[in-house]
Backbone of each chain as ProteinMPNN parsed JSONL, in Angstrom:
{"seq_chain_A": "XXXXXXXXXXXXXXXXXXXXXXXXXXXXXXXXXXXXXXXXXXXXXXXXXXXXXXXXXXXXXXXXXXXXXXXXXXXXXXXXXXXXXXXXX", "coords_chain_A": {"N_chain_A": [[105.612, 9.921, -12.602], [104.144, 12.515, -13.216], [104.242, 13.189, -10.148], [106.69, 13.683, -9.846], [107.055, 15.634, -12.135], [104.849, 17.493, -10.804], [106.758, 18.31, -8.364], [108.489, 19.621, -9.494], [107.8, 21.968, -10.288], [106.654, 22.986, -8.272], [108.898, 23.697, -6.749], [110.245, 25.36, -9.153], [108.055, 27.464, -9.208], [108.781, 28.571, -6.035], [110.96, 29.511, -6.615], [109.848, 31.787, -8.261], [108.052, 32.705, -6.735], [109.952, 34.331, -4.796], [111.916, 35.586, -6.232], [109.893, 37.716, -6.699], [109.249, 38.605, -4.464], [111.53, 39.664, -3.924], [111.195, 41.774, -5.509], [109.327, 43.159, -4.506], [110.544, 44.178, -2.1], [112.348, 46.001, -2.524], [112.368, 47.457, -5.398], [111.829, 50.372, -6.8], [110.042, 52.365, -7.485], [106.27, 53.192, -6.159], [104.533, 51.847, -8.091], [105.759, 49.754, -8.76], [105.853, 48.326, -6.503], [103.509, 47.205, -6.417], [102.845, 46.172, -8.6], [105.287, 43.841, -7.968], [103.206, 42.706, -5.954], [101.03, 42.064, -7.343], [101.582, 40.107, -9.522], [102.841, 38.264, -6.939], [100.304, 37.235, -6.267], [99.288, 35.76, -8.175], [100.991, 34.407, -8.616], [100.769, 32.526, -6.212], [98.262, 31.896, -6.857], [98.445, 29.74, -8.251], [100.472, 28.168, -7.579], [98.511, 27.187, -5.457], [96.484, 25.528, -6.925], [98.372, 23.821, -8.355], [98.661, 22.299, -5.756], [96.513, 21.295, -5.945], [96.166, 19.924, -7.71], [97.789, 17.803, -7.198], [96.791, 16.501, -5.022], [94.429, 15.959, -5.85], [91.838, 16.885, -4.985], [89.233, 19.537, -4.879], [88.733, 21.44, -3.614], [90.548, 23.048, -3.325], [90.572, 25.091, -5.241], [88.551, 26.455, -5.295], [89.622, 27.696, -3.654], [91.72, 29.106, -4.879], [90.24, 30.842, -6.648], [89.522, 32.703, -4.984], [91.456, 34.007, -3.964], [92.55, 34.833, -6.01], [89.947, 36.556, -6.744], [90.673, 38.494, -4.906], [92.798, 39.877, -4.887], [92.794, 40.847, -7.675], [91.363, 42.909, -6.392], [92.581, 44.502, -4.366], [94.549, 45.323, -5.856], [93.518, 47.052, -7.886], [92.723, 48.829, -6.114], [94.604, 49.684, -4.876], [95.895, 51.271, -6.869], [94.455, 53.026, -7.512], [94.037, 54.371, -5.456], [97.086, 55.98, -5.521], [96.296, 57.069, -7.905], [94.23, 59.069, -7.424], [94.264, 59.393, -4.671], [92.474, 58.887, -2.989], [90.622, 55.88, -2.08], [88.15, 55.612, -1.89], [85.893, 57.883, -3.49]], "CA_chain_A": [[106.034, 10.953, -13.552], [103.086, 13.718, -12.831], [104.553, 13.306, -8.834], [108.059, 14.428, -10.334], [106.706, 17.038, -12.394], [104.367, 18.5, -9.613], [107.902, 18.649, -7.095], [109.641, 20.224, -10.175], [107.158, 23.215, -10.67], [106.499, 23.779, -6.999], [110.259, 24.331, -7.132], [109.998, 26.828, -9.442], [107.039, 28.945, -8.584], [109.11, 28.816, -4.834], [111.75, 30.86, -6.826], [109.069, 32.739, -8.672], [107.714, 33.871, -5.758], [111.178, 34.628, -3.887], [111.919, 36.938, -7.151], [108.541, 38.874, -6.263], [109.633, 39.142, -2.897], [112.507, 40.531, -3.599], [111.236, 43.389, -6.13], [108.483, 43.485, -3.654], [111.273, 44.731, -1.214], [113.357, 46.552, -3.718], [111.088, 48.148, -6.09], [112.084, 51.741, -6.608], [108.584, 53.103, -7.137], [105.271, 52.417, -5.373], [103.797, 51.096, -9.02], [107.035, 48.134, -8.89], [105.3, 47.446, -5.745], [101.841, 47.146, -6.641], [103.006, 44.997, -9.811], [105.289, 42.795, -7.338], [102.149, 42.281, -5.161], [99.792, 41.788, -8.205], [102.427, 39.08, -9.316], [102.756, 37.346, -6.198], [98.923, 36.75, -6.278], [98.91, 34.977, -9.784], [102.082, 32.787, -8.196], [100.494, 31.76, -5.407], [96.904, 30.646, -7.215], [99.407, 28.606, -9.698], [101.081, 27.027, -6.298], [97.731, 26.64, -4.564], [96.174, 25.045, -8.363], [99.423, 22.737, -8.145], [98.235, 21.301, -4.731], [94.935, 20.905, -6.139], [96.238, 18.495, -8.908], [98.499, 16.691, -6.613], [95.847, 15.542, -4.196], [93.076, 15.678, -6.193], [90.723, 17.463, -3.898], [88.638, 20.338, -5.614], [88.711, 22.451, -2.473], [91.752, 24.195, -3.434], [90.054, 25.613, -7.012], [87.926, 27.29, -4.616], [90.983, 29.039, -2.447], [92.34, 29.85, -5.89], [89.303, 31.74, -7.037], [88.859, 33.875, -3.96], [92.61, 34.771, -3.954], [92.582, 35.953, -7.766], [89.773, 37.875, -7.009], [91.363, 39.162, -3.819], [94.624, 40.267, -5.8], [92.462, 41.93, -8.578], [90.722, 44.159, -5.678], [93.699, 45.053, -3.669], [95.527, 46.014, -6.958], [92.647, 48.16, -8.481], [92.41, 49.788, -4.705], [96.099, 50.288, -4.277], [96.084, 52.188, -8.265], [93.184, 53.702, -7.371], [94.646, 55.092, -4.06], [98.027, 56.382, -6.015], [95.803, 58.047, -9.021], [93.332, 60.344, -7.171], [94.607, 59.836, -3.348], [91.225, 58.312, -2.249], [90.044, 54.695, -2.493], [86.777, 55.895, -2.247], [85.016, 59.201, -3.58]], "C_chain_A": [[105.342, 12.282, -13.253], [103.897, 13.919, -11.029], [105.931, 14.388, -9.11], [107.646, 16.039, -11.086], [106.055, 18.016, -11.602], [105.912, 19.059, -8.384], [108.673, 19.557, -7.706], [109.294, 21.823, -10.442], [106.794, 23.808, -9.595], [107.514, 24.611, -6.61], [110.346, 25.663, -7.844], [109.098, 27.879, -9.276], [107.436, 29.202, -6.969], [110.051, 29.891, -5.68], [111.113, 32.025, -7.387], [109.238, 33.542, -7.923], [108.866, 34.631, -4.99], [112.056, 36.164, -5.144], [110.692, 37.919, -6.988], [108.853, 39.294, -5.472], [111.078, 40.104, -2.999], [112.514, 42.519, -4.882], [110.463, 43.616, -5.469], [109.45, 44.817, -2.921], [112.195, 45.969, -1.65], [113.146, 47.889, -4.119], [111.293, 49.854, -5.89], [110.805, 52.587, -6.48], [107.466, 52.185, -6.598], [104.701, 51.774, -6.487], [104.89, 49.924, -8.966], [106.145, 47.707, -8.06], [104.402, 46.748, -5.617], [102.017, 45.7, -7.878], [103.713, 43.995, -8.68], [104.046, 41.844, -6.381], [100.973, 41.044, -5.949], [100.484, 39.999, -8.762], [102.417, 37.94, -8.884], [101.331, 36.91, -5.784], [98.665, 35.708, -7.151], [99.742, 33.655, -9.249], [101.302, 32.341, -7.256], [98.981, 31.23, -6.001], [97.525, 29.756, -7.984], [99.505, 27.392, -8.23], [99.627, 26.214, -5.71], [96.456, 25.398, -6.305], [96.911, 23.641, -8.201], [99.041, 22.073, -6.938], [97.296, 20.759, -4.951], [94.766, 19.474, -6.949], [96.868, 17.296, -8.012], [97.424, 15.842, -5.694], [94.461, 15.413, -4.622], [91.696, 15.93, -5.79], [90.388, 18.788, -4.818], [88.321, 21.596, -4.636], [89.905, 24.074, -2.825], [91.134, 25.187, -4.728], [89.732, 26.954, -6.511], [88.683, 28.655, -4.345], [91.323, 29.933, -3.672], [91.694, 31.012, -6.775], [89.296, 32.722, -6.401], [90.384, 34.811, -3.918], [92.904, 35.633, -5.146], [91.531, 36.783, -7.588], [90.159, 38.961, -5.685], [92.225, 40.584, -4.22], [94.067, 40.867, -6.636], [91.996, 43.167, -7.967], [91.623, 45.037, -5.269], [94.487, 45.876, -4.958], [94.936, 47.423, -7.802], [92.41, 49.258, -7.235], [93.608, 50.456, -4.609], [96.639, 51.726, -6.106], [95.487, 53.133, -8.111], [93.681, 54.673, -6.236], [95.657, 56.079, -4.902], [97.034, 57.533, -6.884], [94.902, 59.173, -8.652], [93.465, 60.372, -5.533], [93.177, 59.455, -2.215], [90.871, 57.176, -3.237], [88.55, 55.036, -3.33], [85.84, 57.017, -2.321], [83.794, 59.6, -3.505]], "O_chain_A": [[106.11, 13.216, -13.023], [104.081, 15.11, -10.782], [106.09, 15.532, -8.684], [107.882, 17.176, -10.678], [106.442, 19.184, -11.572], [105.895, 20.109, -7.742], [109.441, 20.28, -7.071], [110.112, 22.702, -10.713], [106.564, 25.017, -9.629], [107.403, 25.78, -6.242], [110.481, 26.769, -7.32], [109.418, 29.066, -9.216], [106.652, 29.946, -6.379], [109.897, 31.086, -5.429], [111.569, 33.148, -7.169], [109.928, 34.56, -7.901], [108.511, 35.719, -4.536], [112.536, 37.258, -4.847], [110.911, 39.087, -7.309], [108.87, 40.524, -5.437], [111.47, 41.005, -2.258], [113.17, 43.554, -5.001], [110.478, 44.847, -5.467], [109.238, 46.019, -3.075], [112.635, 46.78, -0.836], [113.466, 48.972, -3.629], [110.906, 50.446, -4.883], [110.573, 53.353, -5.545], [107.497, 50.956, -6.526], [104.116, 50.787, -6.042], [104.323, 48.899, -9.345], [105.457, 46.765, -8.456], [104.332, 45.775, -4.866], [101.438, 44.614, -7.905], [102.896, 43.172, -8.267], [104.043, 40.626, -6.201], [100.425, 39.995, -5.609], [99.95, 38.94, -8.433], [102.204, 36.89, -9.49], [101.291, 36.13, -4.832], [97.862, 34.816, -6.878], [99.461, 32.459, -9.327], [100.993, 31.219, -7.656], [98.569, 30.15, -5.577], [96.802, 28.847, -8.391], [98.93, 26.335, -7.974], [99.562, 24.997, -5.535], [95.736, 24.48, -5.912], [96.33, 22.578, -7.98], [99.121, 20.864, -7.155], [96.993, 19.74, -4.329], [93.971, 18.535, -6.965], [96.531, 16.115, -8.092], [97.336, 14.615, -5.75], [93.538, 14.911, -3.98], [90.675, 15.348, -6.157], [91.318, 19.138, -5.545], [87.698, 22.592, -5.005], [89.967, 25.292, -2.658], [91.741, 26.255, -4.812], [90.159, 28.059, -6.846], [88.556, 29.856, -4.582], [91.268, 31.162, -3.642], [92.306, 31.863, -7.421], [89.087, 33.785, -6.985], [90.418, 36.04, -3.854], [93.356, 36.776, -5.215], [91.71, 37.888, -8.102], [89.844, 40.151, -5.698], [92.211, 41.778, -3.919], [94.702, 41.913, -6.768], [92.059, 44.258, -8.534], [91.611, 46.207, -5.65], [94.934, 47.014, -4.821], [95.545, 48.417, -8.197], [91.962, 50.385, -7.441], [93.692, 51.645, -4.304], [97.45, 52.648, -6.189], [95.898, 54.208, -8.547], [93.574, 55.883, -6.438], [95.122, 57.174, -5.076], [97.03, 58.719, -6.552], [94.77, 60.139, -9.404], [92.853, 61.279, -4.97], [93.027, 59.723, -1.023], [90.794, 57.197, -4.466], [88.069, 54.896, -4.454], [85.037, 57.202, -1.406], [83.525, 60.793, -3.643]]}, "seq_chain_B": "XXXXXXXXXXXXXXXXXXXXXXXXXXXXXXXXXXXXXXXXXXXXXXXXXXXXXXXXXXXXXXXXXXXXXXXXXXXXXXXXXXXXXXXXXXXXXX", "coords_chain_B": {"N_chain_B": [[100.121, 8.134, -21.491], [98.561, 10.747, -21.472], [98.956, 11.121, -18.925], [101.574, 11.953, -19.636], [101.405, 14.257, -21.0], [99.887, 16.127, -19.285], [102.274, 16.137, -17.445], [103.863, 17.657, -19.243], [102.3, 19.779, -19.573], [102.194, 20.626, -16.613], [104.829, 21.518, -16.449], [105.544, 23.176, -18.264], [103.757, 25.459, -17.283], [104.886, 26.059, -15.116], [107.276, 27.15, -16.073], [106.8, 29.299, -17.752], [105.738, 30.378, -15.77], [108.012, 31.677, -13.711], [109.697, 32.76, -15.312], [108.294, 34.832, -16.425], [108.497, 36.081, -13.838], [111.312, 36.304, -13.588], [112.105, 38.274, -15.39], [110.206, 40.182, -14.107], [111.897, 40.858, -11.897], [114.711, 41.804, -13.317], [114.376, 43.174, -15.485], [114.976, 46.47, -16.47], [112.812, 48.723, -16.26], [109.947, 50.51, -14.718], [108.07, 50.045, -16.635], [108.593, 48.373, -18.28], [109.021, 46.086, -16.868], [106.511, 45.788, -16.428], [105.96, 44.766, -18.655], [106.491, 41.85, -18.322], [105.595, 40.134, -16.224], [102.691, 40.094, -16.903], [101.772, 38.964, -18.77], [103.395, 36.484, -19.088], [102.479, 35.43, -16.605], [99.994, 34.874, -16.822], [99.895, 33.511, -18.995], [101.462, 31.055, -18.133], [99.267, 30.45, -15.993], [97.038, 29.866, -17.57], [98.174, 27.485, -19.222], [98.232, 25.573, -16.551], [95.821, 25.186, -15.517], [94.68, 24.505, -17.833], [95.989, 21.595, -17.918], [94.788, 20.489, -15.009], [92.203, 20.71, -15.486], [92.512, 18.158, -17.719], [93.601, 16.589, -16.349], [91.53, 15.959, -14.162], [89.701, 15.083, -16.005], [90.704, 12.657, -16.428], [90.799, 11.202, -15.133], [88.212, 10.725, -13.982], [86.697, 12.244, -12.701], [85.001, 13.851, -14.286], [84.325, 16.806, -16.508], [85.1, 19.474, -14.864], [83.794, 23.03, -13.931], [85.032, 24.771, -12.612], [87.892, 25.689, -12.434], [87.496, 26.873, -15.353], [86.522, 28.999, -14.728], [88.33, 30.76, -13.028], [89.893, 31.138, -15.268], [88.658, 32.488, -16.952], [87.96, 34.659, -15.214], [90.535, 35.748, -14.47], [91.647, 35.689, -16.893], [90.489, 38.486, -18.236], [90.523, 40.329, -15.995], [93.257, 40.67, -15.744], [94.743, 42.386, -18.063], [92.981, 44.926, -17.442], [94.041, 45.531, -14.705], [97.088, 45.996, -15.075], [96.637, 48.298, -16.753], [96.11, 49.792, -15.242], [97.966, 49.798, -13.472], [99.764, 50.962, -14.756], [99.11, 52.88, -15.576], [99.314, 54.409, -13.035], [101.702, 54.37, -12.643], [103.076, 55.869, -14.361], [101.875, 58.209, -13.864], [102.734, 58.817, -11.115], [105.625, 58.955, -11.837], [105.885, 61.63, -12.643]], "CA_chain_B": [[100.394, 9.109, -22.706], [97.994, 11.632, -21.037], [99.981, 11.642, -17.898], [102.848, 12.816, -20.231], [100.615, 15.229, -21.532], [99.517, 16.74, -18.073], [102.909, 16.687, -16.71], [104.555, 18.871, -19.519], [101.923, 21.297, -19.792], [102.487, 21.66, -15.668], [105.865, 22.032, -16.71], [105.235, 24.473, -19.498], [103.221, 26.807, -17.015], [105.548, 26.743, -14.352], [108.342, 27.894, -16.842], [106.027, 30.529, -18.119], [105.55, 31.72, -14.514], [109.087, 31.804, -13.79], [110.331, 33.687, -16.521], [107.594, 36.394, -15.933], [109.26, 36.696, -12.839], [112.357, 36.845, -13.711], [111.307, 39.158, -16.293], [109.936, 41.511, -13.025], [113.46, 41.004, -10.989], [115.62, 41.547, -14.087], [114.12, 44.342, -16.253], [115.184, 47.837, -16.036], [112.341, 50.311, -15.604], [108.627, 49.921, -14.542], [106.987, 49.668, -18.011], [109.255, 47.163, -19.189], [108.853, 44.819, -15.821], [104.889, 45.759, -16.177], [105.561, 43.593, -20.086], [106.795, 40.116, -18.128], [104.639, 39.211, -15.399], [101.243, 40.53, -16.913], [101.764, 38.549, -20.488], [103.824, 35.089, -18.82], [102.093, 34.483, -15.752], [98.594, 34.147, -17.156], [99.869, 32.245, -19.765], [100.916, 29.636, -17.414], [97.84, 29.624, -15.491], [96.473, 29.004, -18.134], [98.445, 25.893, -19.06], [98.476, 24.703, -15.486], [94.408, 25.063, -15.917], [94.56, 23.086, -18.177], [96.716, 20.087, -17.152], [93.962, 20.509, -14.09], [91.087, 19.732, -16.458], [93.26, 17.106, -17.989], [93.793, 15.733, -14.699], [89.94, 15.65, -14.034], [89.082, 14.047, -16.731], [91.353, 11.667, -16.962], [90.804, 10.339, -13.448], [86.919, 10.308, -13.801], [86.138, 13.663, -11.596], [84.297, 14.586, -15.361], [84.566, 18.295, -16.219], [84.952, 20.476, -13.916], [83.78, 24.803, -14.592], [85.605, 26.147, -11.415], [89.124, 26.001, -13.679], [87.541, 27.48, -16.406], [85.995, 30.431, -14.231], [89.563, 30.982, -12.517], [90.742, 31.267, -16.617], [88.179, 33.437, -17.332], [88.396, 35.794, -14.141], [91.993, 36.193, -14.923], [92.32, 36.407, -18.816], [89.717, 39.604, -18.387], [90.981, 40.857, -15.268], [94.536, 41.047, -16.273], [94.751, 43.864, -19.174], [92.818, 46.034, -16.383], [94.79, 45.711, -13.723], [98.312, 46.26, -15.855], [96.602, 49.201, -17.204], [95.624, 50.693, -13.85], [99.048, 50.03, -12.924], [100.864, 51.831, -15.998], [98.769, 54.739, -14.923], [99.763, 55.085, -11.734], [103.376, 54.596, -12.499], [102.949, 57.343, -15.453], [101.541, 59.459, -12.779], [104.136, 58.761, -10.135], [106.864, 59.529, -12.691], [106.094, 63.225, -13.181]], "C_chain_B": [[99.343, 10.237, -21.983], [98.535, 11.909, -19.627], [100.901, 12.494, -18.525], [102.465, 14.475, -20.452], [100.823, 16.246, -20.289], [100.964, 17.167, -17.577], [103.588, 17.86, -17.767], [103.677, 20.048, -19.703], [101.934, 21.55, -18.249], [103.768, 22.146, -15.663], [106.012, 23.58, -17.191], [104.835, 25.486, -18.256], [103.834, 26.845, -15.65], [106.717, 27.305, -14.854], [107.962, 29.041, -17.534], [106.501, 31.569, -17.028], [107.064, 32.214, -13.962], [109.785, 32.676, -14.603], [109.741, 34.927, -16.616], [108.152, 36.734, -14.423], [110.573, 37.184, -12.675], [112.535, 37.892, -14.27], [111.295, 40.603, -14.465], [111.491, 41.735, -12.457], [114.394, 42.197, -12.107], [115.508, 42.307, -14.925], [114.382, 45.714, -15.9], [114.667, 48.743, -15.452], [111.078, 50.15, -15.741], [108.008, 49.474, -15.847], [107.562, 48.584, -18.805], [109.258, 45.891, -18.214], [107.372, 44.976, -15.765], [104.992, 44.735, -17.766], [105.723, 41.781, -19.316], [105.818, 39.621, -17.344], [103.035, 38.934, -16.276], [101.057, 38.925, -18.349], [101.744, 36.614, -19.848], [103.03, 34.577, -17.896], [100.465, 34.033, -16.04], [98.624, 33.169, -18.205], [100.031, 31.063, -18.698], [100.37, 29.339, -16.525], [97.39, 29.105, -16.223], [96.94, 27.561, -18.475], [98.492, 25.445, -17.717], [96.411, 24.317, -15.307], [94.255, 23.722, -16.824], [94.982, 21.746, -18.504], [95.562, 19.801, -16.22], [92.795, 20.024, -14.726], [91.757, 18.654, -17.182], [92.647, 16.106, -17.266], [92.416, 15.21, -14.66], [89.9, 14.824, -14.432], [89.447, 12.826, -16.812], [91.451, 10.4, -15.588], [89.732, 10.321, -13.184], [85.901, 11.177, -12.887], [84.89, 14.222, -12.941], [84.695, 16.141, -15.551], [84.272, 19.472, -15.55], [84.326, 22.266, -13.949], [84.797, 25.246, -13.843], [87.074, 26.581, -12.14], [88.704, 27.001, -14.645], [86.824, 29.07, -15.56], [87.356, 30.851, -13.781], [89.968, 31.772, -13.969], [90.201, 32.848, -17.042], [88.004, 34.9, -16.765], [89.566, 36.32, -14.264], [92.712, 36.63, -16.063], [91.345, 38.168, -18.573], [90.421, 40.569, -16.847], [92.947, 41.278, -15.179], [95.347, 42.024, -16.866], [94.27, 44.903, -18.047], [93.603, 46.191, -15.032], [96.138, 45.964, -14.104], [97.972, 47.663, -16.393], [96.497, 50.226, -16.481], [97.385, 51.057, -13.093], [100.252, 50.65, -13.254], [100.507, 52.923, -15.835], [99.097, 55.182, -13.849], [101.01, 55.021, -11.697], [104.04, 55.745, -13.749], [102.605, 58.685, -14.706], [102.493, 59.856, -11.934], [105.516, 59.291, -10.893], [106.834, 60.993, -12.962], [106.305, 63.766, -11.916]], "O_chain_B": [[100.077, 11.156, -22.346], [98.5, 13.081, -19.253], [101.09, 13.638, -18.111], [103.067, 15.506, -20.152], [101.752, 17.053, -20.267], [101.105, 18.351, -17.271], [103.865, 18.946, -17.258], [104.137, 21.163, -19.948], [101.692, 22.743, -18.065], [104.005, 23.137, -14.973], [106.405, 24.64, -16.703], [105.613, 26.435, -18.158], [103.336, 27.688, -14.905], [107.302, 28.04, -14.058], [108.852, 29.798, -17.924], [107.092, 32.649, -17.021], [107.108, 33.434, -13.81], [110.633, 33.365, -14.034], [110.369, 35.964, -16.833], [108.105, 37.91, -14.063], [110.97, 38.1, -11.954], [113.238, 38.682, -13.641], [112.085, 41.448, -14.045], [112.111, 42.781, -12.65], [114.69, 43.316, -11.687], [116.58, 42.451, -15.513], [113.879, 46.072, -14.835], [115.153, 49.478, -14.593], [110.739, 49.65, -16.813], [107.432, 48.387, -15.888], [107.065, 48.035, -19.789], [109.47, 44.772, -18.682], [106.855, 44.211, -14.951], [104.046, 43.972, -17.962], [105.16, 40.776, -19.751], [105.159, 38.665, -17.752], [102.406, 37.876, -16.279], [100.11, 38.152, -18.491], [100.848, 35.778, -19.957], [102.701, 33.399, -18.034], [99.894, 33.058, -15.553], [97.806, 32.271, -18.406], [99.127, 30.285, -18.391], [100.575, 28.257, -15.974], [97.128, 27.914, -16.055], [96.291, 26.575, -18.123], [99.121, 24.393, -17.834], [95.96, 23.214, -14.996], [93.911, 22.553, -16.651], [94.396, 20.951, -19.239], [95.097, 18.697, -16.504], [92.416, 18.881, -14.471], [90.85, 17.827, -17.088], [91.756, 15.263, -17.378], [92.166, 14.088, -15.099], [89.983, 13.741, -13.852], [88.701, 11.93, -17.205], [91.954, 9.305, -15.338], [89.59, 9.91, -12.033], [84.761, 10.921, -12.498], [83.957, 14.94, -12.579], [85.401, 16.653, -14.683], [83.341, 20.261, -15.709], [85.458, 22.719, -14.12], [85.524, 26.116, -14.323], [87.305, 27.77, -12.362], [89.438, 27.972, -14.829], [86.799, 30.135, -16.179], [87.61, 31.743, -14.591], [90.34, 32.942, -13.882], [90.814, 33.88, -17.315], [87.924, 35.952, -17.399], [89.618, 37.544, -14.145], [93.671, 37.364, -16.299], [92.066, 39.081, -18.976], [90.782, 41.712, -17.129], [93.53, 42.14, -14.52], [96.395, 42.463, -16.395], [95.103, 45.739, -17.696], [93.572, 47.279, -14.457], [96.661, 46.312, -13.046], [98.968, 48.37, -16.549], [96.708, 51.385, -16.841], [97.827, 52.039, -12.496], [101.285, 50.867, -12.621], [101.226, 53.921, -15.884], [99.187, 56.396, -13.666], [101.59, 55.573, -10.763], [105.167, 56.224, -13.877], [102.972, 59.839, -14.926], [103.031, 60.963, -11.925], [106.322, 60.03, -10.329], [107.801, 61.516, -13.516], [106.515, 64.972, -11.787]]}, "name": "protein", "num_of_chains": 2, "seq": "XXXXXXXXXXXXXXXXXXXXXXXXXXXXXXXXXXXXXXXXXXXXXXXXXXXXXXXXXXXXXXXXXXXXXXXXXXXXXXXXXXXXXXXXXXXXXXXXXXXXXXXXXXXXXXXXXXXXXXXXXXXXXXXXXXXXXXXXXXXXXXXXXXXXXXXXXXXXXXXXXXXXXXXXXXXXXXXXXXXXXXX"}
């Protein structure tokens, strides 16, 4: 039952992410993009979370930590870039 | 009965995350696709969190923190990064 439900939610966070990707691509302004990006960060620690339960290994928790705070840097860098035109002053 | 448990709350938070995405695809105009992702997809981390401590426990791993640091890195980091990103698309718009 948990096997079925893990195949059924990988499923959907594959279309999640495939809707990110495509406002990724889309995305009329550079803030759409920044939100598709920010987005597809949150989906993929869900996906990489979901492998974690399925095999039961505690390794993945890890991956999922370093990528959320990855995805919070890149997103505060890429706002940060847009709002005053330098990362770093 | 705690399997059941586990699998609908990974249910639950992949239908969260889903719907905040669709939400991004499917909304009109930045500030109204900056309301779906930011709101849905941390909700269902969080329920997929905690199906994951569930899980743990319920299979004898005991309780785990690294879940609950993930929860907590993300419920606080969330609001700032949505807000950073409403400013720069408030900026970009003029």
């Amino acid at each position: 039952m948990l096997s079925f439900a893990i195949a059924a939610a990988t499923v959907m966070f594959g279309i999640a992410i495939a809707l990110n990707l495509y406002r990724l691509a889309r995305g009329p302004s550079r803030a759409d993009r920044i939100l598709a990006l920010d987005t597809l960060a949150i989906n993929s620690i869900a996906l990489v979370m979901l492998r974690g339960i399925a095999t039961e290994s505690a390794v993945y928790f890890d991956a999922a930590l370093v990528i959320a705070m990855m995805g919070f840097v890149g997103t505060a860098a890429l706002c940060k870039f847009i709002l005053s035109g330098d990362v770093i002053e | 009965m705690v399997e059941f448990g586990i699998s609908l709350l990974v249910l639950l938070g992949a239908a969260f995350a889903l719907l905040g995405s669709v939400g991004l695809a499917r909304l009109p105009d930045i500030f109204t696709r900056l309301h779906g992702p930011t709101k849905a997809t941390t909700l269902g981390v969080g329920a997929l969190v905690t199906a994951s401590m569930l899980h743990s426990l319920s299979s004898g791993g005991g309780l785990s923190l690294r879940e609950l640091g993930i929860t907590l890195f993300l419920f606080i980091t969330a609001p700032v990064s949505a807000h950073m990103i409403a400013k720069a698309a408030a900026k970009s718009d003029k």
